[in-house]
C-alpha distance (Angstrom), angle and dihedral (degrees) to the residues before:
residue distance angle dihedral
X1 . . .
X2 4.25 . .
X3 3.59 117.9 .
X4 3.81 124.8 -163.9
X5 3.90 120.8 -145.8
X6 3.39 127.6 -179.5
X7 3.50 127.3 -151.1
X8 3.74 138.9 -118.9
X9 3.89 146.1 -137.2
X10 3.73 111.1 -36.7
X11 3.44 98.8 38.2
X12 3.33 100.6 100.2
X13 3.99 132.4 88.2
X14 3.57 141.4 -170.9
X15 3.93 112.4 -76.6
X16 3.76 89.5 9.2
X17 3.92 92.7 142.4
X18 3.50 100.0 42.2
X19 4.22 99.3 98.9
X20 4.11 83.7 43.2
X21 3.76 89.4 65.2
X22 3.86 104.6 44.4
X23 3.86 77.4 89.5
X24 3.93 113.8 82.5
X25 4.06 91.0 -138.8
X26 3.85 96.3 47.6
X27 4.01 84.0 60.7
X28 3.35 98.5 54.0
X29 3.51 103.4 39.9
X30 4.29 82.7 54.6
X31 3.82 79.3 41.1
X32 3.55 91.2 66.7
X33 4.25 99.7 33.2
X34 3.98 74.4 55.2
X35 3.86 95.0 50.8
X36 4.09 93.7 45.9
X37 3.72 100.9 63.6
X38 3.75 99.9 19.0
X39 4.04 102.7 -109.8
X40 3.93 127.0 127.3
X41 3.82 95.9 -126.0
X42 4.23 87.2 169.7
X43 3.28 85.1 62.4
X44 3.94 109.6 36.8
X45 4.41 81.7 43.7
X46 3.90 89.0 52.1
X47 3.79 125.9 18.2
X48 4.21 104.1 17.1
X49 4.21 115.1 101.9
X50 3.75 125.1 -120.8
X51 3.99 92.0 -90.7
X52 3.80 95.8 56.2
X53 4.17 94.9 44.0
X54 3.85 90.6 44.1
X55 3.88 88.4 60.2
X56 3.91 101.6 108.6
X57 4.04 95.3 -134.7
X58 4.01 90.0 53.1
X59 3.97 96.6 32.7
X60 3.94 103.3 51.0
X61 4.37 90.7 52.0
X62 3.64 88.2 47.5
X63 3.66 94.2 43.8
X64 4.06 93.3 53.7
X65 3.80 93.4 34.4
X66 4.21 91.4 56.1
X67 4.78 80.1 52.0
X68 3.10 87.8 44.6
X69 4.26 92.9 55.4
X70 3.41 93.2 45.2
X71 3.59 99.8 49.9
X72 4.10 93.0 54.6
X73 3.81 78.9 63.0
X74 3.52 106.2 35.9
X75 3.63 98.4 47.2
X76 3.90 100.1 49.8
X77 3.57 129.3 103.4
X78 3.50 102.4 49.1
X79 4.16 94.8 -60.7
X80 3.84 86.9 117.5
X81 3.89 92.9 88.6
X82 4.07 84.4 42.9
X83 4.08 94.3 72.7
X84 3.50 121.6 84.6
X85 3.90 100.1 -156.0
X86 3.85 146.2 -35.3
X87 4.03 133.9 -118.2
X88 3.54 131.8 -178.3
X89 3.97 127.8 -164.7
X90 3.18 117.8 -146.5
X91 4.09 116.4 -27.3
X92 4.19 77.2 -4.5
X93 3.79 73.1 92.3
X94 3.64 95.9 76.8
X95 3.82 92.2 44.3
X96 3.99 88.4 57.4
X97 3.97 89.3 44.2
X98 3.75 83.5 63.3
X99 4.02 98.2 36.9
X100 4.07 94.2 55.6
X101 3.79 97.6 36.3
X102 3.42 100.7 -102.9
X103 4.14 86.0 125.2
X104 3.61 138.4 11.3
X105 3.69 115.7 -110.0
X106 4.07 92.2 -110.4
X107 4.33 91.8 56.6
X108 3.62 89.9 41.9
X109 4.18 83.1 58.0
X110 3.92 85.4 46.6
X111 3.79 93.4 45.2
X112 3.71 97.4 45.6
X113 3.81 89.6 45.8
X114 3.58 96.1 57.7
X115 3.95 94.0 41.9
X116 3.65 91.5 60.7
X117 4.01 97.6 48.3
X118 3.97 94.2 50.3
X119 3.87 84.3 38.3
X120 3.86 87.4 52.6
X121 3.96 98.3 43.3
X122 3.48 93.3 43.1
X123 3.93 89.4 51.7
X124 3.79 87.9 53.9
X125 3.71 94.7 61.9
X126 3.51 91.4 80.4
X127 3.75 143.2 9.3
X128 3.65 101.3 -97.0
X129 3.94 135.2 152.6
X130 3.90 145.7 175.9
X131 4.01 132.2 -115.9
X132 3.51 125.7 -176.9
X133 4.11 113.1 -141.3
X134 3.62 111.6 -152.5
X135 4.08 127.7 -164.7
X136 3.83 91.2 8.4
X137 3.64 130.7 141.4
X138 3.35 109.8 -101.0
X139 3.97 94.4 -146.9
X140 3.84 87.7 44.2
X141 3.75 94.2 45.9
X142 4.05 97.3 54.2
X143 3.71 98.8 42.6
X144 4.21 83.1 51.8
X145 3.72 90.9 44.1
X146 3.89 87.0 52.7
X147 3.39 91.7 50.2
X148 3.87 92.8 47.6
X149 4.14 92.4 45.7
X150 3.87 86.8 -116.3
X151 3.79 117.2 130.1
X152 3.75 123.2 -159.5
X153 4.09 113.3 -97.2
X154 3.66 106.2 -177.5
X155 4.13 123.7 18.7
X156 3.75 87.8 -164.2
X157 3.99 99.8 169.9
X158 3.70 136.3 -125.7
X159 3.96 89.0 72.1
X160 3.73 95.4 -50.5
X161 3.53 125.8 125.7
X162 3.70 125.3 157.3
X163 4.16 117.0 -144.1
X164 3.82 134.3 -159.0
X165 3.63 146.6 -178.6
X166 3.58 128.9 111.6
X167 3.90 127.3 -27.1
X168 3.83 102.5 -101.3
X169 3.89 93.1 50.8
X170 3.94 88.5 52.3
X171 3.87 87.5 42.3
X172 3.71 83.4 60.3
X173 3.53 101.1 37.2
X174 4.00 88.3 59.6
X175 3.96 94.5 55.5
X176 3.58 94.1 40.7
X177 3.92 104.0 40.4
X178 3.95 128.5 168.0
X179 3.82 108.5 -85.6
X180 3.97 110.2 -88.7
X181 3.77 91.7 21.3
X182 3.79 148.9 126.9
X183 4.00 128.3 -149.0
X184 3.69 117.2 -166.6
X185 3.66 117.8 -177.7
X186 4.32 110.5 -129.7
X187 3.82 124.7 -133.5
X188 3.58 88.9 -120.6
X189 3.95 129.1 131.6
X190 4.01 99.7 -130.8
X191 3.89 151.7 -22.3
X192 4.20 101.8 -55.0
X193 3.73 112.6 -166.3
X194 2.95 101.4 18.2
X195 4.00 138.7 103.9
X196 4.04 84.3 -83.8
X197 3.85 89.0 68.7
X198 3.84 97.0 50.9
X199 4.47 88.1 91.4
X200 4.25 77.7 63.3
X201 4.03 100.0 47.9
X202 3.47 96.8 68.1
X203 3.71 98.8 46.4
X204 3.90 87.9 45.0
X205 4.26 90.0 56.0
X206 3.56 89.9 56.7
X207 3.47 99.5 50.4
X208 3.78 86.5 45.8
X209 3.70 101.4 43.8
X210 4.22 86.2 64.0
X211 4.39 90.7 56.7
X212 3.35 118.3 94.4
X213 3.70 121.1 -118.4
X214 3.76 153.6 -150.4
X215 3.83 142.5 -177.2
X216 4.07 105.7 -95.6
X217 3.90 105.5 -97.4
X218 4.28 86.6 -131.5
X219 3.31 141.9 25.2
X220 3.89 116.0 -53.2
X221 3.89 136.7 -162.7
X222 3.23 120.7 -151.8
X223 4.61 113.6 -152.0
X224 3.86 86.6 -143.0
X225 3.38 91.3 88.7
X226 3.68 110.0 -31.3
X227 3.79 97.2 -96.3
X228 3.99 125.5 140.1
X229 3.62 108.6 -104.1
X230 4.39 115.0 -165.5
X231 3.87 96.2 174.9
X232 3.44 116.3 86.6
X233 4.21 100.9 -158.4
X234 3.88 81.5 49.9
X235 3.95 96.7 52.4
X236 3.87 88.8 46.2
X237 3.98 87.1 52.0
X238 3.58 93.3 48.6
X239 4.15 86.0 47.2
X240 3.65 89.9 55.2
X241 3.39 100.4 44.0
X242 3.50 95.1 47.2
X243 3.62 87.8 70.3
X244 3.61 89.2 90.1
X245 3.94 108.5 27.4
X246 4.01 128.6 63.8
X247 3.83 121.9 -67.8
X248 4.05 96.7 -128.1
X249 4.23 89.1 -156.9
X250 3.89 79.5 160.6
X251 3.35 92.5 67.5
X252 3.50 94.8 49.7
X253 3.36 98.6 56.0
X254 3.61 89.0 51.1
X255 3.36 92.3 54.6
X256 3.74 94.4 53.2
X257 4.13 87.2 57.5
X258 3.51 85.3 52.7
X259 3.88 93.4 54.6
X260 3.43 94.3 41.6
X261 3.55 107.3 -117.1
X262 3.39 112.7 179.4
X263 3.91 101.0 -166.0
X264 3.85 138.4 20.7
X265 3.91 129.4 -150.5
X266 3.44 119.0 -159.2
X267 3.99 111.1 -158.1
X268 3.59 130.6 -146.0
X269 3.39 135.4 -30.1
X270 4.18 72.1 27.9
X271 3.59 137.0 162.7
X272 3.61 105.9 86.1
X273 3.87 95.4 76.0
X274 3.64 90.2 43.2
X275 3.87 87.8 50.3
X276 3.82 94.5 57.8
X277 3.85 92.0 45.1
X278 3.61 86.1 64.6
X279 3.52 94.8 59.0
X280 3.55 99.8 30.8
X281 4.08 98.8 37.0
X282 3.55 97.2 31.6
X283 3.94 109.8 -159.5
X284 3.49 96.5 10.7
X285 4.04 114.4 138.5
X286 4.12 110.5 -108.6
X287 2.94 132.8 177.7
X288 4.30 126.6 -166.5
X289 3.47 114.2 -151.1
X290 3.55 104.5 -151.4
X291 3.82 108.5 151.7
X292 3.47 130.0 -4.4
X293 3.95 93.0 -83.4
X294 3.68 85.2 72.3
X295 4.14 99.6 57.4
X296 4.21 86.3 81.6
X297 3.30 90.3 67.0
X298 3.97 92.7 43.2
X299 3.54 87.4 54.5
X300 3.65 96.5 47.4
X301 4.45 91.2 53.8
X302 4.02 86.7 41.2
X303 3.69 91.1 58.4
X304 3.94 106.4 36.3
X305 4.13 96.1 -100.7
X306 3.51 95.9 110.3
């Protein structure tokens, strides 16, 4: 029982898409992601530096649009009907709209686009940031966050959960950290899902309300709270709304032990995903599809040779 996730904001690095488009029909499928929402994704995949991909309205398009190219690919040949479900984290959302049917590829593009522009102005309201807290206790972590006017972002298992609120508070958090504990500050350009991102949910709902829809063709997870989720309006509400409340990855993952998956692919720009599910899923097969080289192997856990 294979499960795909797809990954979320920070995934992504400089040059990232440059083995995808050695191939002739990886280009011009990006070629025409590029063309529907009027972004150079060739060039923000391949030639732009860690400052200009880390901006949320350029990183979150190029972040679905690299899922969305290995999918065409992974997916073929009849291996479809071979995967058990789908999860995104975080704007991975939109990438598993697209993979179950939910939405075509082109309103994914269009959906995506607009989530990382009212993402990014509502970021640049005020100075906010993300750290993620490892080896905490939970208990101990929350009541300091609440004392510190942070609120949990991401409750990504394994002892990981990412913070935000504004800079001072994280400032703080960092030289005062829960006993036993790590804080590392994130490259990332404010405090998503949390109450900083509600000035982007609304803007986000009416650009989604006008996309057509459909039920997701497999089973679907949603990251607000790990729960299977077979109508499509409803999974795009959830998506949007998420915007502004806590990805609960933890959940997910517990979920998939529940279902009994029995493997995880991460897909591109991937590692992250596959990272937690190491912690979190311990000796579960992954697989991280970061370039093409990496599909064998995705083929191999997809049908039953690895």
């Amino acid at each position: 029982m294979i499960v795909i996730v797809c990954p979320g904001q920070g995934s992504q690095t400089p040059g990232f898409l440059e083995p995808w488009l050695a191939e002739g029909a990886y280009r011009a499928r990006l070629a025409d992601m590029s063309a529907s929402i009027g972004l150079d994704l060739e060039r923000h995949g391949t030639v732009s530096d860690a400052d200009t991909i880390r901006d949320t309205a350029i990183a979150q398009p190029l972040i679905v649009a690299a899922g969305l190219l290995t999918l065409g690919v992974l997916l073929g040949e009849g291996r479809r009907q071979r995967i058990a479900g789908v999860a995104g984290h975080s704007v991975g959302e939109v990438t598993a709209a697209a993979a179950t049917g939910i939405l075509s590829t082109a309103d994914a593009m269009t959906l995506v686009r607009e989530r990382g522009l009212a993402m990014a102005d509502a970021a640049s309201l005020e100075p906010t940031g993300m750290s993620a807290v490892i080896g905490a206790d939970e208990d101990e972590l929350l009541a300091l966050l609440s004392e510190l006017d942070l609120e949990p972002a991401n409750f990504n298992g394994g002892g990981q959960i990412v913070v935000a609120g504004s800079l001072d508070a994280l400032a703080r958090l960092s030289a005062a950290p829960p006993a036993k504990s790590r804080v590392i500050p994130l490259q990332v350009a404010g405090a998503f899902h949390t109450r900083y991102m509600r000035p982007a949910v609304e803007r986000l709902r009416s650009v989604a309300a006008g996309l057509p829809m459909a039920d997701p063709d497999v089973r679907l997870w949603t990251n607000r709270d790990g729960s299977e989720v077979a109508d499509g309006a409803a999974f795009i509400e959830l998506l949007v709304g998420q915007v502004s409340s806590a990805v609960r990855w933890d959940k997910t993952m517990d979920a998939f032990a529940a279902a009994g998956v029995t493997g995880v692919i991460e897909i591109a720009p991937a590692g992250a995903l596959v990272g937690l599910a190491k912690r979190g899923l311990k000796g579960m097969p992954t697989v991280a599809v970061k370039t093409p080289d990496d599909l064998a192997a995705a083929f191999d856990l997809i049908d039953g040779t690895k």
